[in-house]
VEXMI-800473 format. One record per residue (C-alpha): x, z, y; residue in one letter. Coordinates in nm, 2 decimals. Layout:
BEGIN
pt x->X | z->Z | y->Y | type->a .
...
END
This chain:
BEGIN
pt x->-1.94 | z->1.35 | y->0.30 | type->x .
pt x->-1.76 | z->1.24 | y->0.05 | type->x .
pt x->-2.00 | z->0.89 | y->-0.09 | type->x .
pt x->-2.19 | z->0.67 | y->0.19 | type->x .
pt x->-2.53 | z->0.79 | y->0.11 | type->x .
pt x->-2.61 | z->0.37 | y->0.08 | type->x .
pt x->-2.34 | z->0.30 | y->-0.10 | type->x .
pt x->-2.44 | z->0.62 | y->-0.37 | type->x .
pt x->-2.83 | z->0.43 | y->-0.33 | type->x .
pt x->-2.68 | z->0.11 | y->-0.52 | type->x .
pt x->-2.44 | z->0.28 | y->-0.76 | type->x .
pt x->-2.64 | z->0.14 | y->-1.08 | type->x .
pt x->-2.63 | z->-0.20 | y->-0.93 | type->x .
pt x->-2.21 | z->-0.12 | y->-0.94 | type->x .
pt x->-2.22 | z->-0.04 | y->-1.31 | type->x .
pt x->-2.43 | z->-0.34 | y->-1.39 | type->x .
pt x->-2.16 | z->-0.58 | y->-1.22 | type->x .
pt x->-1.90 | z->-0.38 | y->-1.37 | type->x .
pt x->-2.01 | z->-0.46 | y->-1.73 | type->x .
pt x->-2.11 | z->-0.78 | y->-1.66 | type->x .
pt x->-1.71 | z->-0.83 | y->-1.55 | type->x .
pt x->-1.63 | z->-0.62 | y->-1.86 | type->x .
pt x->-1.79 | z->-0.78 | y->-2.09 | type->x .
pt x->-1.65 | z->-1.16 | y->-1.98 | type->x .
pt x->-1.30 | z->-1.10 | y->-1.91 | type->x .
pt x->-1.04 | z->-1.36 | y->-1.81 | type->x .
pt x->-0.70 | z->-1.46 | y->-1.77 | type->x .
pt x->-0.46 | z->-1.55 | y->-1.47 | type->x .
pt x->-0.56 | z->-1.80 | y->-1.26 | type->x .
pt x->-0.83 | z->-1.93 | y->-1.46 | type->x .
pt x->-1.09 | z->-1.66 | y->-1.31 | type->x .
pt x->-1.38 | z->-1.91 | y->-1.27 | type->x .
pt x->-1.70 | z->-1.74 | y->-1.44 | type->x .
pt x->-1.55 | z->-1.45 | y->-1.25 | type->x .
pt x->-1.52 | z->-1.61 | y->-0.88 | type->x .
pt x->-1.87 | z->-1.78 | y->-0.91 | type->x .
pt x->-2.01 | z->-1.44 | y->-1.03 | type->x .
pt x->-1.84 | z->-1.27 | y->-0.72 | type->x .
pt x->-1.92 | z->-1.57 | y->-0.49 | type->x .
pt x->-2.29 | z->-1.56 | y->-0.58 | type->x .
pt x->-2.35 | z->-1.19 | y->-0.56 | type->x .
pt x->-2.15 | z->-1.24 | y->-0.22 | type->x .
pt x->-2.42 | z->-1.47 | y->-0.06 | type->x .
pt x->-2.70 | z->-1.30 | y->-0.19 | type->x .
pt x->-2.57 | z->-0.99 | y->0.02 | type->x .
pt x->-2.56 | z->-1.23 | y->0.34 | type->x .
pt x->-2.21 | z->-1.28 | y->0.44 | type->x .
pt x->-2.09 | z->-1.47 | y->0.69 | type->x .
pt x->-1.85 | z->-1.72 | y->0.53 | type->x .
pt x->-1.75 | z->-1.75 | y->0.16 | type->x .
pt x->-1.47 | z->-1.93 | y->0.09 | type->x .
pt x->-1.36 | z->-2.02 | y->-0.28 | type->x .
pt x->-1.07 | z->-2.23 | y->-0.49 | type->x .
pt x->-0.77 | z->-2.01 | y->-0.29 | type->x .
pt x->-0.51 | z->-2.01 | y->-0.55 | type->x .
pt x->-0.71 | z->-2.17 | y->-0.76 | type->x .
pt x->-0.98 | z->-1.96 | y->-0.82 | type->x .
pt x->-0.96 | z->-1.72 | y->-0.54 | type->x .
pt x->-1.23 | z->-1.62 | y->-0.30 | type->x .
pt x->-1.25 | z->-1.49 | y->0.07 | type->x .
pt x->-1.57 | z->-1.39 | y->0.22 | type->x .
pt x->-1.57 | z->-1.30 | y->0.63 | type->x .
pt x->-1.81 | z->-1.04 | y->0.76 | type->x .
pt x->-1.86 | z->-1.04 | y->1.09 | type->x .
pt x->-1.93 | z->-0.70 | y->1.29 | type->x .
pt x->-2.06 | z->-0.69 | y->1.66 | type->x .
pt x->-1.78 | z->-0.78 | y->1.95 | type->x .
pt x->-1.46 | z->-0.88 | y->1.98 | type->x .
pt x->-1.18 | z->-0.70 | y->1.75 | type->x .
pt x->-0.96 | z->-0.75 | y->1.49 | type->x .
pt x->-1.02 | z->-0.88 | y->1.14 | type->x .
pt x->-0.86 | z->-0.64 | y->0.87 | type->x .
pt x->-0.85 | z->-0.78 | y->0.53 | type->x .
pt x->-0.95 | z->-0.60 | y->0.20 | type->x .
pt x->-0.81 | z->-0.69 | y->-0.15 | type->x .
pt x->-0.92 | z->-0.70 | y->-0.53 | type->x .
pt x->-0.77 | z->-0.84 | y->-0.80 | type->x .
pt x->-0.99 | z->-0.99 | y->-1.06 | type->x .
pt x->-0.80 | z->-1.14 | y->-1.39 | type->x .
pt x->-0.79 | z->-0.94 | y->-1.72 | type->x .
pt x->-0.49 | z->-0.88 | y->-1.99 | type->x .
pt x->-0.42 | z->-1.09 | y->-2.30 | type->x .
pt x->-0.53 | z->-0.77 | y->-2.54 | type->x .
pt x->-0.77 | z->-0.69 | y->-2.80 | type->x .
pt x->-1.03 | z->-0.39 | y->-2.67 | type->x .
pt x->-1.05 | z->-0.10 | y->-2.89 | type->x .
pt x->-1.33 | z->0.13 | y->-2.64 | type->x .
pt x->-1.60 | z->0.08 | y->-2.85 | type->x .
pt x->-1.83 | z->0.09 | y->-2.53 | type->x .
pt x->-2.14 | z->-0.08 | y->-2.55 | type->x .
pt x->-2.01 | z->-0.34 | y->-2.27 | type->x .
pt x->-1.67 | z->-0.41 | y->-2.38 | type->x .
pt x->-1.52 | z->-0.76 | y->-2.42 | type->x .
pt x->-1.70 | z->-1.02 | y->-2.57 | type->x .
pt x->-1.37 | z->-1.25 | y->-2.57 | type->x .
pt x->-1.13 | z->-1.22 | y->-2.85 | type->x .
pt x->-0.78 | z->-1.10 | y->-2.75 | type->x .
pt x->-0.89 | z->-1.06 | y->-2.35 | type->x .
pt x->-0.96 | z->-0.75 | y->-2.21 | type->x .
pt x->-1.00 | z->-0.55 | y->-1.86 | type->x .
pt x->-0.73 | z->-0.31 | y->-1.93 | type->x .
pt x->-0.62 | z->-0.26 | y->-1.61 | type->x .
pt x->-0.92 | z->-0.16 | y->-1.42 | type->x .
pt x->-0.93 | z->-0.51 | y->-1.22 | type->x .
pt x->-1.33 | z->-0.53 | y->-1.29 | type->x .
pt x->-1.37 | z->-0.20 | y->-1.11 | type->x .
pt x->-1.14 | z->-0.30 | y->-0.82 | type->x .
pt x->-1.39 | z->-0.62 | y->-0.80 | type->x .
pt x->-1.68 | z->-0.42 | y->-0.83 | type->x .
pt x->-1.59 | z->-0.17 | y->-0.57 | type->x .
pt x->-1.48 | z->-0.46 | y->-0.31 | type->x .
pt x->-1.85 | z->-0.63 | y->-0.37 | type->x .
pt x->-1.99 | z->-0.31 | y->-0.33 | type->x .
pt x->-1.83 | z->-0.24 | y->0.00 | type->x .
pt x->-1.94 | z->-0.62 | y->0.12 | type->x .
pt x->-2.29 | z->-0.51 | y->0.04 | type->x .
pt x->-2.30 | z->-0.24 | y->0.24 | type->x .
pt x->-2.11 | z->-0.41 | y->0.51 | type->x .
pt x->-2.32 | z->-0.72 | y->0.53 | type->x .
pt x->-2.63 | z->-0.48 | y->0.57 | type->x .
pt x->-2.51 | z->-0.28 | y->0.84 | type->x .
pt x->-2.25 | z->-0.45 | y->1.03 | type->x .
pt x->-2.13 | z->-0.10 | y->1.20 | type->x .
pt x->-1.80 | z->-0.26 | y->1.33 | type->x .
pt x->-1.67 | z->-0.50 | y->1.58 | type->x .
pt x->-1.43 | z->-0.79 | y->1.49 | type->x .
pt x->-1.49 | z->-0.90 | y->1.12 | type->x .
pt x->-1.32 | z->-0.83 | y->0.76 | type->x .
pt x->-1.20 | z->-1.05 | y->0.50 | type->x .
pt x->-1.29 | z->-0.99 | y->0.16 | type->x .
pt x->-1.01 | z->-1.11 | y->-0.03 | type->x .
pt x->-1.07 | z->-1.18 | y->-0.46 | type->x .
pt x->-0.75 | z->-1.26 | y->-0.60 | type->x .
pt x->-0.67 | z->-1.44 | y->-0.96 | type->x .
pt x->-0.38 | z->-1.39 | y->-1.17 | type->x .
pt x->-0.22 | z->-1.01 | y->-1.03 | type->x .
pt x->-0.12 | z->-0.94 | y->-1.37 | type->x .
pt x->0.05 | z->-1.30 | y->-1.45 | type->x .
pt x->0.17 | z->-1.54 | y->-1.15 | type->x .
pt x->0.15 | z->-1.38 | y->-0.88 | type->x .
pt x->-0.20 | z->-1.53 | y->-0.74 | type->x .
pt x->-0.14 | z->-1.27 | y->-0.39 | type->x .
pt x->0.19 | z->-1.48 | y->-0.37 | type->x .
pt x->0.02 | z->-1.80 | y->-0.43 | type->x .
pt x->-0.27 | z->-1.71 | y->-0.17 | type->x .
pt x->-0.01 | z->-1.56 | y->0.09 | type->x .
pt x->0.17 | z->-1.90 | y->0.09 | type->x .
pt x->-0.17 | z->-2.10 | y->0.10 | type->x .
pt x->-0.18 | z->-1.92 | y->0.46 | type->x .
pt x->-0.43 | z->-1.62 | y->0.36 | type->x .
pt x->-0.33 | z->-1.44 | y->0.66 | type->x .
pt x->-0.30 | z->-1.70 | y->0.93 | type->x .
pt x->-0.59 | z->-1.91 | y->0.85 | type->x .
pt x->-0.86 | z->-1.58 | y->0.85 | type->x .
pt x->-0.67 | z->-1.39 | y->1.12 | type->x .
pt x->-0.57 | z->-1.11 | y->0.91 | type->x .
pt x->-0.39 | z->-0.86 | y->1.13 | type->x .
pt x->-0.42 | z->-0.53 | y->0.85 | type->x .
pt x->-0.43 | z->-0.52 | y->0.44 | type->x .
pt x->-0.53 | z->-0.27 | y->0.24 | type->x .
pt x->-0.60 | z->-0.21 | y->-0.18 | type->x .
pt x->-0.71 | z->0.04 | y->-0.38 | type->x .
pt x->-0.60 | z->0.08 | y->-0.79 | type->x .
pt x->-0.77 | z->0.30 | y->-1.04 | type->x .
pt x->-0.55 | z->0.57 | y->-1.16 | type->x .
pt x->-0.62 | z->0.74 | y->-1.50 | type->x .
pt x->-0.39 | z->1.01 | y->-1.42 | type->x .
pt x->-0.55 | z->1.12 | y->-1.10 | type->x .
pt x->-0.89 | z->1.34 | y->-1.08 | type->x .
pt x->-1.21 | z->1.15 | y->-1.00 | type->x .
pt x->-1.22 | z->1.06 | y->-0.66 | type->x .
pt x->-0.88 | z->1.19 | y->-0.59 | type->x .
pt x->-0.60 | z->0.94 | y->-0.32 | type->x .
pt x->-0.30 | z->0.92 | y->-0.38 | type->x .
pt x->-0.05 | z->0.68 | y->-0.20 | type->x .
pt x->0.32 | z->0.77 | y->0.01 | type->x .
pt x->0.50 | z->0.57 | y->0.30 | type->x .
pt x->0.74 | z->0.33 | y->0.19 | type->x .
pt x->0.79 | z->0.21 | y->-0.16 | type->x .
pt x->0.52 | z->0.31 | y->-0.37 | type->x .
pt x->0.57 | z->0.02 | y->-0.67 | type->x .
pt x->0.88 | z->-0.13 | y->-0.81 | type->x .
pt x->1.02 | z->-0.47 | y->-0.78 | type->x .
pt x->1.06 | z->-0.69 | y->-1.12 | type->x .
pt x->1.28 | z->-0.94 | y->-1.27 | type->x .
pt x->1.22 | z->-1.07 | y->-1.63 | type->x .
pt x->1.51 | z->-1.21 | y->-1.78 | type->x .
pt x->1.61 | z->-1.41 | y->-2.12 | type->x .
pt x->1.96 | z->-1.44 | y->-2.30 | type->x .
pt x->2.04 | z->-1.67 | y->-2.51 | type->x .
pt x->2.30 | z->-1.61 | y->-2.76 | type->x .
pt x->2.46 | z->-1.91 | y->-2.99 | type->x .
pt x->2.65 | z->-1.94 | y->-3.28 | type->x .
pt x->2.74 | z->-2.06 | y->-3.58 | type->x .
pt x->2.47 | z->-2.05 | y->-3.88 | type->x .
pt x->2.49 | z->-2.03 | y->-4.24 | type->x .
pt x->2.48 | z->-1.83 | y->-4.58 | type->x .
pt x->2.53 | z->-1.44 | y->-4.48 | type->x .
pt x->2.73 | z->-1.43 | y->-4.83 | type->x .
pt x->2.98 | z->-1.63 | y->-4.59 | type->x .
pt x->3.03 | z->-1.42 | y->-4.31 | type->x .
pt x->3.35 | z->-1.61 | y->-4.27 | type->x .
pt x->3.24 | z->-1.98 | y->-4.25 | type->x .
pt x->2.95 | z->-1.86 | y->-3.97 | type->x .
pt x->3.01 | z->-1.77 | y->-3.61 | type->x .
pt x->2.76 | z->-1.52 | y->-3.62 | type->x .
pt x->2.54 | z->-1.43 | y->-3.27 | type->x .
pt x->2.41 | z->-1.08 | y->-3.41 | type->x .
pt x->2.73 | z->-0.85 | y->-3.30 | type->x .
pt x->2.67 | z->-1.02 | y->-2.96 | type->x .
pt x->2.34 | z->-0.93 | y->-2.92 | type->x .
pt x->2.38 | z->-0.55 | y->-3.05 | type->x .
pt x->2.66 | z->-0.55 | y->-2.80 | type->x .
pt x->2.50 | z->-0.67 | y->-2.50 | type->x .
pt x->2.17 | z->-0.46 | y->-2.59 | type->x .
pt x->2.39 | z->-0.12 | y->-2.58 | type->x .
pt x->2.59 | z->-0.23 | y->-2.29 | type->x .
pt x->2.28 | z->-0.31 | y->-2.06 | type->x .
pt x->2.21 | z->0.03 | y->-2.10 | type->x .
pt x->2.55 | z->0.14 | y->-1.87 | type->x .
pt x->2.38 | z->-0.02 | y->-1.56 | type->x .
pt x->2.15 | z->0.24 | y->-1.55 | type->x .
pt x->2.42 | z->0.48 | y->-1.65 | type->x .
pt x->2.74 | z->0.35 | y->-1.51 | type->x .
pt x->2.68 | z->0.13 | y->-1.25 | type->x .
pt x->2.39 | z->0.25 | y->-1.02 | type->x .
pt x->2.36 | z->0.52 | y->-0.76 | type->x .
pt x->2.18 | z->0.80 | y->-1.00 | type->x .
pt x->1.96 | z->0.91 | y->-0.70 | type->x .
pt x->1.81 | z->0.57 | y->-0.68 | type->x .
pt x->1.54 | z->0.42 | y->-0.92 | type->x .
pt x->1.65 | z->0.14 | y->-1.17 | type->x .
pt x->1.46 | z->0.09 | y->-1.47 | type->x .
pt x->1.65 | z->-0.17 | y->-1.74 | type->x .
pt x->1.49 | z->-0.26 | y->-2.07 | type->x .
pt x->1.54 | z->-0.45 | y->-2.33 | type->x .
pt x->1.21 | z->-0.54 | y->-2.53 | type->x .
pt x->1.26 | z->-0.77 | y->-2.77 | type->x .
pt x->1.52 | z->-0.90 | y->-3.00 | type->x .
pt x->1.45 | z->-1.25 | y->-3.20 | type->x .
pt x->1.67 | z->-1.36 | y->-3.47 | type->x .
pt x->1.70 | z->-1.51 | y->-3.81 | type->x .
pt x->1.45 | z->-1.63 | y->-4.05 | type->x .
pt x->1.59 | z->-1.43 | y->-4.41 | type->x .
pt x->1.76 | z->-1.19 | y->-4.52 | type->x .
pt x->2.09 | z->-1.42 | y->-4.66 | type->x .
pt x->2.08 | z->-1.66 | y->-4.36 | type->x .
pt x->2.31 | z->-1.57 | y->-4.02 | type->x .
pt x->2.12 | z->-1.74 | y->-3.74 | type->x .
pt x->2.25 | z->-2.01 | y->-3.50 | type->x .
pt x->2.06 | z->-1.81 | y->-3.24 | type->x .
pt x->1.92 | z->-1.52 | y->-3.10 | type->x .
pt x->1.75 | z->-1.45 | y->-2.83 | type->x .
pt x->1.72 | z->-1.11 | y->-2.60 | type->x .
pt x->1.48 | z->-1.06 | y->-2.35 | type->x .
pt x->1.38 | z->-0.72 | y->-2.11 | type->x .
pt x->1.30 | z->-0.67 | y->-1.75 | type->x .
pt x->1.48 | z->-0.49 | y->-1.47 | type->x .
pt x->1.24 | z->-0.25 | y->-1.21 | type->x .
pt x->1.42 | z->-0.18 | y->-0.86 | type->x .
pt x->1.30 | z->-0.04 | y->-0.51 | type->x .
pt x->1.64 | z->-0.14 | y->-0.34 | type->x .
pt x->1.72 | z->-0.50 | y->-0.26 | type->x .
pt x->2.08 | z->-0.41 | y->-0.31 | type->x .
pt x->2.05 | z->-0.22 | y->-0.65 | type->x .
pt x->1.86 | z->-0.52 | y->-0.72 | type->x .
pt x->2.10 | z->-0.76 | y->-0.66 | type->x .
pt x->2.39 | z->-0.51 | y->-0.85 | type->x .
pt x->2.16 | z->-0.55 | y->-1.14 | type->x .
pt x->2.15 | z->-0.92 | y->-1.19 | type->x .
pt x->2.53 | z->-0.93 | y->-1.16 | type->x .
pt x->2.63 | z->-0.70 | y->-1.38 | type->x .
pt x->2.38 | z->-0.80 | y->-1.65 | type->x .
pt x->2.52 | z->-1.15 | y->-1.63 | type->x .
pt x->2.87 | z->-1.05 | y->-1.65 | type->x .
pt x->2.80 | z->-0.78 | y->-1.93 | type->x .
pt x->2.66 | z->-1.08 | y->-2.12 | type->x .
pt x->2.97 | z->-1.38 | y->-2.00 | type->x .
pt x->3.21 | z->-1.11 | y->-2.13 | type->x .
pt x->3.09 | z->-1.02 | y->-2.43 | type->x .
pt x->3.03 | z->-1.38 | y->-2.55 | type->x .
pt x->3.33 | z->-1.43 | y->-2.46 | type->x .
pt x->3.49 | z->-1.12 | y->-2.69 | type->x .
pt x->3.27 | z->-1.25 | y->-2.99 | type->x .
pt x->3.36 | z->-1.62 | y->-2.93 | type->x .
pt x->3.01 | z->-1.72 | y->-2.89 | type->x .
pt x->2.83 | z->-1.89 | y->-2.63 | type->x .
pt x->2.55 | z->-1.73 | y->-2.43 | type->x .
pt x->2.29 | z->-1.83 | y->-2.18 | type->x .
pt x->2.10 | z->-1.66 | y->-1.94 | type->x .
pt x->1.83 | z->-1.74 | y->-1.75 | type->x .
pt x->1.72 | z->-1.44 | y->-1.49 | type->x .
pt x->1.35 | z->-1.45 | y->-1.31 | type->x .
pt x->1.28 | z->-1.26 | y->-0.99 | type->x .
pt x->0.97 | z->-1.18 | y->-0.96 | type->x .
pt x->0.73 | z->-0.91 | y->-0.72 | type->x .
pt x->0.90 | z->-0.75 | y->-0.48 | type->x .
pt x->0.84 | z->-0.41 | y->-0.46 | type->x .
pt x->0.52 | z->-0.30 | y->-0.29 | type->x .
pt x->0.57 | z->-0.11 | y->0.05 | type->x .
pt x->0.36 | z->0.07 | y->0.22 | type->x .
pt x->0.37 | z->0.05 | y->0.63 | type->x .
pt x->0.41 | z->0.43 | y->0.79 | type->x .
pt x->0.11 | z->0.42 | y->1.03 | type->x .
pt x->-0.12 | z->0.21 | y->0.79 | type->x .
pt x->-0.06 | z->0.48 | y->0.58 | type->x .
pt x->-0.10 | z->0.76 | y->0.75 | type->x .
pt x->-0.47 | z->0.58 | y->0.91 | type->x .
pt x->-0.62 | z->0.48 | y->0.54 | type->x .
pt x->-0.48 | z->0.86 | y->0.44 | type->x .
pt x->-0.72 | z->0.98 | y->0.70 | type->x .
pt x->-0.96 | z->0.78 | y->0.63 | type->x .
pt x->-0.93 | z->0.88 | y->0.22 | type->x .
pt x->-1.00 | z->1.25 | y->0.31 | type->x .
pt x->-1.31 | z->1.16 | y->0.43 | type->x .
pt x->-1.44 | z->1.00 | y->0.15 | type->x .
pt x->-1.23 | z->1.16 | y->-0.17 | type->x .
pt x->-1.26 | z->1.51 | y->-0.34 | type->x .
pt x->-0.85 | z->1.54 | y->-0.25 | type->x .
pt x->-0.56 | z->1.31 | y->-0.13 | type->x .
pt x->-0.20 | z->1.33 | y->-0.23 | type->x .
pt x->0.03 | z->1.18 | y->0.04 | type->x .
pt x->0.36 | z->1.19 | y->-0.10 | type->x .
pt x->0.32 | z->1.02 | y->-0.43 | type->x .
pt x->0.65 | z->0.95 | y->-0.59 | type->x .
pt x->0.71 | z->0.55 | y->-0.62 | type->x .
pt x->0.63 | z->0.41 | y->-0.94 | type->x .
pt x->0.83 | z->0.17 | y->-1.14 | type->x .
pt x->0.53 | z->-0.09 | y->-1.25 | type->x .
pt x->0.49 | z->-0.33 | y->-1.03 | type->x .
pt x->0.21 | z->-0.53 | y->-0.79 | type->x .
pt x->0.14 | z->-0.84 | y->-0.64 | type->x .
pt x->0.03 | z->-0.69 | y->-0.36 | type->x .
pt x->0.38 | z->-0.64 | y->-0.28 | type->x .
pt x->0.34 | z->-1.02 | y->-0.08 | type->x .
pt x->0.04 | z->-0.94 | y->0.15 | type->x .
pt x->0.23 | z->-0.64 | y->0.23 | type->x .
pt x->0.52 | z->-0.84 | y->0.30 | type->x .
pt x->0.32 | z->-1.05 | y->0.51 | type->x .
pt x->0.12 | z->-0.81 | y->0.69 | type->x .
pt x->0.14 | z->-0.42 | y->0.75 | type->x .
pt x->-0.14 | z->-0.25 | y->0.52 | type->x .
pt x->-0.14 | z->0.02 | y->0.26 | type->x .
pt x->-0.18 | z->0.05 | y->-0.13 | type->x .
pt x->-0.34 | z->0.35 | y->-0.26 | type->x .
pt x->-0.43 | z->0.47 | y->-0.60 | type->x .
pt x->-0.80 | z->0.61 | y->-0.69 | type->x .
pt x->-0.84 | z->0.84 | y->-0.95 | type->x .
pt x->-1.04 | z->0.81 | y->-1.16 | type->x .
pt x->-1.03 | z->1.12 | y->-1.44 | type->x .
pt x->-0.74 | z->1.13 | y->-1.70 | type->x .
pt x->-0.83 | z->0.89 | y->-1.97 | type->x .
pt x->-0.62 | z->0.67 | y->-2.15 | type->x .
pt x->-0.32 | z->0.45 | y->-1.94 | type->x .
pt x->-0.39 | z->0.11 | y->-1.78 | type->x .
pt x->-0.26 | z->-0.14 | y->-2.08 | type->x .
pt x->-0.38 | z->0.04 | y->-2.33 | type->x .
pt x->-0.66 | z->-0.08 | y->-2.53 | type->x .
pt x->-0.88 | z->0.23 | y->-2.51 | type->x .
pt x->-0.87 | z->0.20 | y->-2.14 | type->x .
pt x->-1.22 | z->0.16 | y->-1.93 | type->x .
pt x->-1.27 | z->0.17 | y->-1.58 | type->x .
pt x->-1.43 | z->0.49 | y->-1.52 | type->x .
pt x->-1.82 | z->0.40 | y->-1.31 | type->x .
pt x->-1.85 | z->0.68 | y->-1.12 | type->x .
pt x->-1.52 | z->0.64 | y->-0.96 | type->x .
pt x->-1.64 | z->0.32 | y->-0.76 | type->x .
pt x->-1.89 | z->0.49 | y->-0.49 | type->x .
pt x->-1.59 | z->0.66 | y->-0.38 | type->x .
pt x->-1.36 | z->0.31 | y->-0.40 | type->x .
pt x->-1.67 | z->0.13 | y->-0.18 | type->x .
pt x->-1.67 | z->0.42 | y->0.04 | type->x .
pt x->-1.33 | z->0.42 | y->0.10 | type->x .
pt x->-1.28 | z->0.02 | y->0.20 | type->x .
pt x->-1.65 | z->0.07 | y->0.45 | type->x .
pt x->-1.50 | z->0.36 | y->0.63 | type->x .
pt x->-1.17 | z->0.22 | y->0.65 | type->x .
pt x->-1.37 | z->-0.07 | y->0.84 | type->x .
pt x->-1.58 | z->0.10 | y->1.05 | type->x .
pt x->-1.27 | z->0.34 | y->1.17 | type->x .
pt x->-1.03 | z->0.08 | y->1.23 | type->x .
pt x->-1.26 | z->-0.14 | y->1.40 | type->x .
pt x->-1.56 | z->0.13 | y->1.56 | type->x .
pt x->-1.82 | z->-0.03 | y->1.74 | type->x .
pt x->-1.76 | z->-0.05 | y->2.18 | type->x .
pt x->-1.37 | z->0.12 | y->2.13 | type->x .
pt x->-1.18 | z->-0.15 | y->1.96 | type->x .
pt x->-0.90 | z->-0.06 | y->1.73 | type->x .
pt x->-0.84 | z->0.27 | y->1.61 | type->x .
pt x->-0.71 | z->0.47 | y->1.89 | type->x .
pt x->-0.46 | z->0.65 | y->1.68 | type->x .
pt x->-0.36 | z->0.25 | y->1.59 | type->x .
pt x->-0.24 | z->-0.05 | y->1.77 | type->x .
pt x->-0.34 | z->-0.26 | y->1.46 | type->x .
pt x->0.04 | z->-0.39 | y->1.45 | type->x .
END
C-alpha cells in the first residue's frame, strides 16, 4: 500500500495549499503569512494544541492519540530563497526576487497533510508534535527553536524530516546511518593595502597578488592537507576589488565556505585557512583579516531511528535506498538531531531541475507519499495498546 487511501482522498486539497505557499513565498524568519496560513489550516483540522511565535515565527501543533506513550516530533521547514522564479507555472511566485526553490512549501504541505489525517483518526497512543520551522535556509531557525527548549518543553523523545529530492524517482527513500549532510563554515578575508594610480605600481602596496595567492593556496587543504578518504569541500566564491581599470584598490575582500563531516577535519580546516592567509600577508607585506563563521553541524542520522523510519519508508515508497552516500550541502536539522535521536530522509520526487535553481518546483504528486510516510511512522512507533515500537526503545 503504498499512499493512505485518506490521505490519497485529500490529495487536491495538498496541491491547493502547496500553490497557495508557492505563490507567497518568504524569507528567514519573517515566515508570518506562512505560520498563520499553517496555524489556521491546523485548527480547522482539530488539533489539540497549536502553539505559534517559536523562533519567531515558528509553530508546534500536539496531537494527541489514545493512552499513554511517547510524543515523537515531526519537522518542516517553511521559509523560501532570495531568487527570482523562472517555472513559468501558473502558481509560481508572486514576490519579486523570492522564490520556493528548495521544495520547503512541499515539505509544509506534506506535514499539514499528515496532521489532517492524524487529527481525524487518532490511530496512536502518546501524541506528536508537529513542528513548522522558519529560516532553514538562513539562521538556523531549528537552532533557534532547539535552544528555545523545543524538545523539553513538548516531550519530544524522537525527530524525524523528510526533503524532496529531484534526483530521486517519485516516491523513492533514500537516507544512510550516520552523516548524511555536511557541516558549514562561511568565512570572509580581508586583505589591505596601499591604493593608488595602477600606472604606479610602485608608490601602492597593492592587495591583489595577495588575494590570487591565498585563492590558489586554499585549494592545497583539500589537496595537501586533508585525509583524501575523508570529505572536505573548500571554495572560494567570490572575489571583490577595485572600482577601475587604472586604480589599485586599498582592499579586497575574499569570501567561500568550507563543508566537513569530521569535527577534526573541521577544525584542520579553520587553521590552516588562517595561517595560509597570516603567511601570505605577511610575504606580500600586507595586512589581512579574517573573520571565520561556524555554522550547521553536520546532520546525523541515529542507527536504529534509521533503520525504524527505513522500515517504515518501504511501506509507503515505490523503493528505498539505505546507504545513501553523505552529501556536502548542509541542514538545520543537524540541531534537532543533535538534541534528540531521529532520522533525515530524502523523498524523491522525479528528476527535474536541482533545489536552488530557478526552474525548480516541488513536484505534487510526491506529497501523498511524504504524508504517508510521517502517519505511518506515527502509528508504528506509537501503535495503539503496545507502546513503543517493539523493535524500539524510543531512546
Amino acid at each position: 500500500m503504498p499512499v493512505v487511501n485518506r490521505i490519497a482522498d485529500y490529495a487536491q486539497d495538498m496541491v491547493g495549499w502547496r500553490h497557495h505557499l508557492h505563490r507567497n513565498p518568504e524569507l528567514g524568519l519573517d515566515c508570518h503569512q506562512t505560520a498563520a496560513f499553517v496555524a489556521a489550516r491546523l485548527r480547522e483540522f482539530g488539533v489539540d494544541e497549536v502553539h505559534e511565535g517559536l523562533a519567531e515565527t515558528g509553530v508546534v501543533a500536539i496531537i494527541r492519540g489514545q493512552g499513554a506513550g511517547p510524543v515523537t516530533g515531526l519537522r518542516a521547514d517553511m521559509d523560501a530563497l532570495p531568487m527570482d522564479e523562472e517555472t513559468g507555472a501558473d502558481w509560481a511566485s508572486e514576490v519579486p526576487g523570492r522564490m520556493h526553490a528548495c521544495g520547503h512549501d512541499g515539505h509544509t504541505t506534506m506535514l499539514l497533510g499528515a496532521a489532517r489525517y492524524l487529527a481525524e483518526t487518532r490511530n496512536f497512543s502518546g501524541a506528536v508534535a508537529l513542528i513548522f520551522q522558519p529560516a532553514e535556509e538562513t539562521t538556523g531557525g531549528g537552532r533557534i527553536m532547539v535552544e528555545e527548549g523545543l524538545m523539553d518543553r513538548f516531550g519530544i523523545s524522537e525527530v524525524y524530516a523528510l526533503h524532496t529530492d529531484p534526483a530521486g524517482a517519485l516516491g523513492e527513500f533514500r537516507t544512510t546511518p550516520g552523516p548524511i549532510m555536511a557541516a558549514v563554515d562561511d568565512f570572509e578575508i580581508f586583505i589591505t593595502g596601499k591604493g593608488g594610480h595602477a600606472a604606479q605600481p610602485h608608490n601602492c602596496l597593492d592587495p591583489m597578488p595577495c588575494a590570487l595567492a591565498i585563492g590558489q593556496a586554499l585549494h592545497t587543504i583539500v589537496s595537501r592537507n586533508a585525509n583524501p578518504l575523508q570529505g572536505i569541500v573548500v571554495s572560494l566564491t567570490q572575489v571583490h576589488g577595485g572600482s577601475a581599470m587604472n586604480v589599485i584598490p586599498e582592499e579586497v575582500r575574499l569570501a567561500g565556505t568550507v563543508r566537513t563531516f569530521d569535527p577534526d577535519l573541521r577544525n584542520l580546516a579553520e587553521a590552516r585557512l588562517r595561517t595560509i592567509v597570516e603567511g601570505q600577508a605577511l610575504a606580500y607585506g600586507v595586512t589581512a583579516r579574517v573573520s571565520y563563521e561556524r555554522s550547521y553541524p553536520p546532520t546525523v542520522n541515529h542507527v536504529d531511528q534509521t533503520g525504524f523510519a527505513v522500515d517504515v519508508a518501504r511501506g509507503v515508497g515505490g523503493s528505498v535506498v539505505d546507504d545513501l552516500s553523505p552529501e556536502m550541502g548542509a541542514e538545520d536539522f543537524s540541531y534537532m538531531l543533535n538534541a534528540r535521536p531521529g532520522a533525515f530522509l530524502f523523498l524523491g520526487q522525479g528528476i527535474g531541475p536541482s533545489v536552488h535553481h530557478p526552474k525548480f518546483d516541488f513536484n505534487d504528486e510526491a506529497a501523498p507519499f511524504g504524508a504517508s510516510f510521517f502517519a505511518r511512522l506515527i502509528e508504528t512507533r506509537q501503535p495503539l495498546g503496545h507502546g513503543l515500537h517493539p523493535s524500539r526503545d524510543g531512546g
